[in-house]
C-alpha positions in Angstrom: 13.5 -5.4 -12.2 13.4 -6.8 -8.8 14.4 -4.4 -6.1 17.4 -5.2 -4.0 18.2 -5.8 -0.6 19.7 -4.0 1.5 22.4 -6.8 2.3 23.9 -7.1 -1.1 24.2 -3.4 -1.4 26.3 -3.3 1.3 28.5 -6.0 0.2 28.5 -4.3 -3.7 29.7 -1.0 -1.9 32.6 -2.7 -0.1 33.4 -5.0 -3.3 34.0 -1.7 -5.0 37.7 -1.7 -3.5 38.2 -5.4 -3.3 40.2 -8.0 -5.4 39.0 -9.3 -8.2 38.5 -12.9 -6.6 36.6 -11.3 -3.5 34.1 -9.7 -6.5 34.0 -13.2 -8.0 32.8 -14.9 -4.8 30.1 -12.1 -4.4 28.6 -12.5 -7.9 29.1 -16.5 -7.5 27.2 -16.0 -4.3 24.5 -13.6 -4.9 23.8 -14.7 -8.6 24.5 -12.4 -11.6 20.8 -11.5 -12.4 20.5 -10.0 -8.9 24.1 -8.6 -8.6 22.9 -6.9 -12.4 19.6 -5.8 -11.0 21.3 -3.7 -8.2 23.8 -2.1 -10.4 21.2 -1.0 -13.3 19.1 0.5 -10.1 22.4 2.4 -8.7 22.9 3.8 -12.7 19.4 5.0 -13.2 19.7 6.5 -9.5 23.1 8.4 -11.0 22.0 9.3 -14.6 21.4 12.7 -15.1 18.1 14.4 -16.7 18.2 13.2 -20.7 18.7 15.9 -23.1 18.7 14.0 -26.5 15.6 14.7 -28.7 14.8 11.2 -30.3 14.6 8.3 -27.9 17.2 6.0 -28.0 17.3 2.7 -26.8 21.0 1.4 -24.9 22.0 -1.9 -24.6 24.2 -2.6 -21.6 26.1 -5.7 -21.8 27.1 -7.1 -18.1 29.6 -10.7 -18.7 30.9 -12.8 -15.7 33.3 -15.2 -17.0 31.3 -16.9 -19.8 27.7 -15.4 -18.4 26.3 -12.2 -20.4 23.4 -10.4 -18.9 22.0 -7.9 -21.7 19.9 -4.7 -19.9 18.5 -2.2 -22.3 17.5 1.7 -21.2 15.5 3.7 -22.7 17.3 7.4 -22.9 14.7 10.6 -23.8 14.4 14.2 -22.8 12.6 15.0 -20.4 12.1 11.1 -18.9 14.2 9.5 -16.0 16.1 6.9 -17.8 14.4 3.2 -17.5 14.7 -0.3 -18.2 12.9 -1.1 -21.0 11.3 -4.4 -20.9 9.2 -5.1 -24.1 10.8 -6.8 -26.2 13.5 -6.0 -29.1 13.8 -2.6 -29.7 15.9 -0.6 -31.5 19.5 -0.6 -30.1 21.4 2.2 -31.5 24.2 1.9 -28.5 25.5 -1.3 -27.0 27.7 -1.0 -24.1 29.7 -3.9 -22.9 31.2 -3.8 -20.0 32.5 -7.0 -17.1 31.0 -6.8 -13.9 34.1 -6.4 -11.6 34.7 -3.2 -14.1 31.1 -2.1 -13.3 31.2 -2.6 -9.9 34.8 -0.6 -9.5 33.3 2.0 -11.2 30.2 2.5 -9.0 31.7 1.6 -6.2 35.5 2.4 -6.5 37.6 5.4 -5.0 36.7 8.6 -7.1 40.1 8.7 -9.1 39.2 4.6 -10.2 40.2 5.1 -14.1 37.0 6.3 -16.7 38.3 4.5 -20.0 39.6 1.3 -20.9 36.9 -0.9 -19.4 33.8 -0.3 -22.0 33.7 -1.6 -25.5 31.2 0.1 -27.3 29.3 -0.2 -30.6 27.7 2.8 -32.0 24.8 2.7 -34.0 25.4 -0.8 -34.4 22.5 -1.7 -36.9 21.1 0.4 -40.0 18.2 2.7 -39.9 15.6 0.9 -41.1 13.2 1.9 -43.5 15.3 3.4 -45.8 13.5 6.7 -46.1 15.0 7.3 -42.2 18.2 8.0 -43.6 17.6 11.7 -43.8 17.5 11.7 -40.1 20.6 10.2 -39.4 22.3 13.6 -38.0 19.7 13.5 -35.6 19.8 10.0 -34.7 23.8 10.5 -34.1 23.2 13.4 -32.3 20.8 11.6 -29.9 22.7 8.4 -29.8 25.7 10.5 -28.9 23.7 12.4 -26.0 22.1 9.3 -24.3 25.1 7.1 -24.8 27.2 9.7 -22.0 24.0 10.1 -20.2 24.5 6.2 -19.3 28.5 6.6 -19.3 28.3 9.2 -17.0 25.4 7.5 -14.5 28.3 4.5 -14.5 30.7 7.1 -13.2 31.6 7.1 -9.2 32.5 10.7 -9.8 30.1 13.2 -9.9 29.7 17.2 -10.2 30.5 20.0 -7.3 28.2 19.7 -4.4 26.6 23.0 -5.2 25.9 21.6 -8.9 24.5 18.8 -7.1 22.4 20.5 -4.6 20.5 22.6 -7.4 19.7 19.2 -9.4 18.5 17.5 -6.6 16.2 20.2 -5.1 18.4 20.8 -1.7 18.3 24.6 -0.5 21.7 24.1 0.8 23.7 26.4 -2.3 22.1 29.2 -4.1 19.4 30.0 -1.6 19.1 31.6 1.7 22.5 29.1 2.7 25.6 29.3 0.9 26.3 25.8 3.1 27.9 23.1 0.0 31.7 25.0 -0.3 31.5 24.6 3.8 30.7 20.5 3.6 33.1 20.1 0.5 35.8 21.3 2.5 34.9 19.0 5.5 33.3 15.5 3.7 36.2 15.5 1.0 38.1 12.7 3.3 34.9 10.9 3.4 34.2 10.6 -0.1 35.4 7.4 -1.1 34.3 5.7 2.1 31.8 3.4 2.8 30.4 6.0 5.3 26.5 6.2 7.4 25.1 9.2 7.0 22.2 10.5 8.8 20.3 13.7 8.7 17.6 14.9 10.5 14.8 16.8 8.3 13.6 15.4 4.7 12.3 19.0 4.1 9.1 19.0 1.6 6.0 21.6 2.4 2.5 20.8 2.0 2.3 17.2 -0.1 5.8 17.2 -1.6 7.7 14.4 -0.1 10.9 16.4 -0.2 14.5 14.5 -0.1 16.3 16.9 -2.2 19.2 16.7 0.6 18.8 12.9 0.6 19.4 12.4 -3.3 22.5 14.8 -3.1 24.2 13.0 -0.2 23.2 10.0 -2.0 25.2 11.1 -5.6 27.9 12.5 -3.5 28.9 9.2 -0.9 29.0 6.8 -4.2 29.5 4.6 -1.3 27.2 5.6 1.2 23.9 4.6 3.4 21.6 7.4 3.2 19.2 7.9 6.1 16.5 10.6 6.6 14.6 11.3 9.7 11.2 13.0 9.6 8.5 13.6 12.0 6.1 12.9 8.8 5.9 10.0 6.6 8.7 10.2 3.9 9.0 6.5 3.4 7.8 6.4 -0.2 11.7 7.9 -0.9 13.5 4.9 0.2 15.2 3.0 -2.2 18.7 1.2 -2.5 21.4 3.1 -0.4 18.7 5.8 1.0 16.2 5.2 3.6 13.4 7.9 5.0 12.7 7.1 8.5 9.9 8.3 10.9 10.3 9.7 14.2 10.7 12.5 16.3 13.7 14.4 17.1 12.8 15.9 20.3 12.4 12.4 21.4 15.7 10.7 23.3 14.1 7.4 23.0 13.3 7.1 19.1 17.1 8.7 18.2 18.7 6.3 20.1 16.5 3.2 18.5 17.2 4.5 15.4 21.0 4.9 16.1 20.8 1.2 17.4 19.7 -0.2 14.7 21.3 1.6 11.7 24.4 3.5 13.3 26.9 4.1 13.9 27.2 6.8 12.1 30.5 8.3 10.2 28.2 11.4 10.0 25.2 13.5 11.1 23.4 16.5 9.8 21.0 18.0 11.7 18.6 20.1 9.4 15.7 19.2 11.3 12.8 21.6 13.4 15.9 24.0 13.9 13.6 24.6 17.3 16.8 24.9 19.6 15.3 22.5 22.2 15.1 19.9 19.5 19.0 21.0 18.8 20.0 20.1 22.2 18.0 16.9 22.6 19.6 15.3 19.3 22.6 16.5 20.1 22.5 14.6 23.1 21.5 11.9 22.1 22.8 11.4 18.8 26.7 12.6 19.3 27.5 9.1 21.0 26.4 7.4 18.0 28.9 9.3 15.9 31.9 6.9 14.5 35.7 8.4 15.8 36.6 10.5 12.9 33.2 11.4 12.3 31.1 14.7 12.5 28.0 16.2 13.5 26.6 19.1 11.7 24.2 21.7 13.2 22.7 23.6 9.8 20.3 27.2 10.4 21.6 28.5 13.9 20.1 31.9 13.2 17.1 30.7 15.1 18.8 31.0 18.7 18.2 34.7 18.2 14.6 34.2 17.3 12.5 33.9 20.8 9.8 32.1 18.6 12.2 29.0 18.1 13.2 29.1 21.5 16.4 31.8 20.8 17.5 34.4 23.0 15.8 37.7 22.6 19.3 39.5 22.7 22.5 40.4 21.2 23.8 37.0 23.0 22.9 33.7 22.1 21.8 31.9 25.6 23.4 28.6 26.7 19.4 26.4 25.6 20.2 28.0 22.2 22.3 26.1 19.0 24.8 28.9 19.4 25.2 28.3 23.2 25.5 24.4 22.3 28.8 25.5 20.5 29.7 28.0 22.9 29.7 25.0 25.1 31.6 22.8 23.0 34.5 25.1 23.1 34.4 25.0 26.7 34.7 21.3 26.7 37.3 21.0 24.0 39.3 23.0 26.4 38.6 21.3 29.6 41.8 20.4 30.6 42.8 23.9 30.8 39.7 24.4 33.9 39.6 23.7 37.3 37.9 20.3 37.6 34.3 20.7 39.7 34.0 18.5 42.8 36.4 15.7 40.9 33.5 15.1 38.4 35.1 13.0 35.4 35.1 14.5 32.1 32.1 14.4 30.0 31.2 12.9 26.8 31.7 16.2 24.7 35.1 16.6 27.1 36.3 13.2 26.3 35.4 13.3 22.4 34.8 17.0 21.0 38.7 17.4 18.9 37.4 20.4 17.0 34.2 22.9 16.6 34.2 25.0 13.3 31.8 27.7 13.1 30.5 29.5 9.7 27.6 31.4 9.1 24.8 30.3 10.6 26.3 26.3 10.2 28.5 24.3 12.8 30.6 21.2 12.6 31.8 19.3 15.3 34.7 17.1 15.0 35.0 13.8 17.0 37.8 12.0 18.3 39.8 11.1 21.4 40.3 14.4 23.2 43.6 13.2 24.6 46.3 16.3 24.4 46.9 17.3 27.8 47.6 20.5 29.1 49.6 22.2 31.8 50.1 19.8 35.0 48.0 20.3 37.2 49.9 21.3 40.4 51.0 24.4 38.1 49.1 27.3 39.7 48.9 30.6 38.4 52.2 31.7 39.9 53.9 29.3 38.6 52.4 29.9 35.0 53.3 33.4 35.1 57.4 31.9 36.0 57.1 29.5 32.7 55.6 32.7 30.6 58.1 35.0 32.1 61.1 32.4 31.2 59.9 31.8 27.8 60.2 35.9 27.3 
């Protein structure tokens, strides 16, 4: 099938929550072959590992006013699910389904309804020869299996994010990091949004590409625009809603051409060279590009007590270290509360910083308008102690 542009995924992920004319117009516009083509890839992106034994062939049925567009997949253990394109095999499942029903339940919220928009036909045609029919248990049994294995890839919800993180390959639960409760607790508002994310680091040693990250923030935003930033070439990973990108995160020039062009961004994850030069530089240059409402995530601060990444050889974690970086943000988020220097105006990370939360060994910074003021400021001390003494 033809691969799809970057354009019309965009517009399928905002369709997901439009009106049923504004989904009309799209498919009128783009054409139903394409529109069909880039929701087939999105499925087989979703669809889990197969488990059933015998392969089983499923037609999916996609209808646009008087238009049908018939895709078949080929389910099997131990194969990605495909497209089949040789011609009439076997159909033991047919789904049928309208595309403004497909599209909501790609690219809808999370709690879009899961029944009442498929017809289905189950083992629609007899076994044929007849000596086959002492396999029929099995044949139900795998027609069963690889009928929810499609179902469930035309689902917008998916499994926890540690669930997700062990499929996919990401070292983010069950490892050395217990990170996924932390970011489930944080990206939940972000879930059903159309939100750019970026993260810095593809991972992969030796020749593996990596992208385990990548594929799990990819299942998790149903809606999102994946992007990966590596210093190596990762590009082979890029397909529809994900895209690797090369450069270098110690470089202030390349993160803000990349933000430029493909930000902003609702969030950020740096999981990069954890060096904690490389912290501060992406940091700086990468925060601005972070949407109000958004967040920036700073993953593996145990190296600012490792001198070899550029940490503090002591108990405390120095001001050029990840852990200083936050230190520093809590300074800012507080800056109305200190004496201003020299009448400078308030920084970036004073302007926008609206909340720092700090778990082991991972960081998130909250951006906003920083706009709650404190005290005046011709209160001096005595006249804070008067206020504290009067509200005793």
């Amino acid at each position: 099938m033809p691969k799809t542009s970057t354009t019309l995924t965009e517009r399928l992920i905002l369709a997901g929550t439009a009106s049923d004319r504004e989904i009309a117009e799209l498919v009128d516009d783009a054409g139903l072959d394409a529109v069909v083509a880039a929701l087939v890839e999105e499925i087989l992106s979703r669809c889990e590992q197969p488990v059933n034994i015998k392969a089983v062939h499923i037609a999916l049925d996609v209808d646009h006013g008087d238009e049908r567009r018939r895709v078949v997949l080929r389910v099997h253990r131990d194969e990605p699910v495909r497209v089949v394109d040789e011609p009439a095999p076997v159909v033991w499942s047919r789904l049928g389904i309208t595309v403004t029903d497909l599209i909501r339940r790609l690219y809808g919220r999370t709690d879009h309804r899961r029944t009442g928009d498929f017809h289905n036909s189950f083992v629609p045609d007899a076994p044929s020869p007849q000596d086959m029919y002492f396999e029929l248990p099995e044949i139900f049994n795998s027609a069963t299996q690889a009928t929810g294995t499609v179902i469930a890839g035309c689902a917008a919800h998916s499994a926890d994010l540690g669930s997700l993180s062990v499929r996919s390959g990401s070292d983010k639960w069950a490892s050395f990091h217990w990170y996924t409760p932390h970011y489930e607790r944080h990206f939940a508002r972000f879930r059903d949004e159309p939100v750019r994310v970026l993260e810095i680091g593809i991972g992969g040693y030796d020749e593996q590409l990596g992208g385990g990250s990548l594929r799990m923030w990819k299942r998790y935003f149903h809606r999102g625009l994946i992007f990966g930033l590596d210093i190596f070439d990762k590009t082979e990973l890029t397909e529809p809603r994900l895209t690797a990108l090369v450069g270098d995160q110690n470089d202030p020039e390349c993160l803000v051409a990349l933000a430029e062009r493909h930000g902003p961004f609702d969030i950020v994850i740096d999981d990069g060279s954890h060096m904690n030069e490389h912290v501060h530089t992406s940091f700086a240059a990468l925060f601005p590009y972070v949407r109000d409402g958004g967040i920036y995530v700073i993953e593996d601060m145990q190296t600012s007590y490792l001198p070899s990444f550029g940490g503090s050889p002591g108990d405390s974690a120095g001001p050029g270290t990840s852990v200083g970086l936050v230190k520093g943000l809590l300074d800012d988020l507080h800056h109305r509360e200190r004496p201003r220097r020299n009448g400078a105006e308030p920084s970036i990370t004073q302007r926008s910083v609206t909340g720092v939360h700090v778990y082991h060994n991972i960081a998130f910074v909250e951006k906003g308008t920083n706009g709650e003021d404190g005290l005046p400021g011709w209160m001096d001390v005595a006249a804070w102690d008067a206020l504290g003494a009067t509200d005793a």
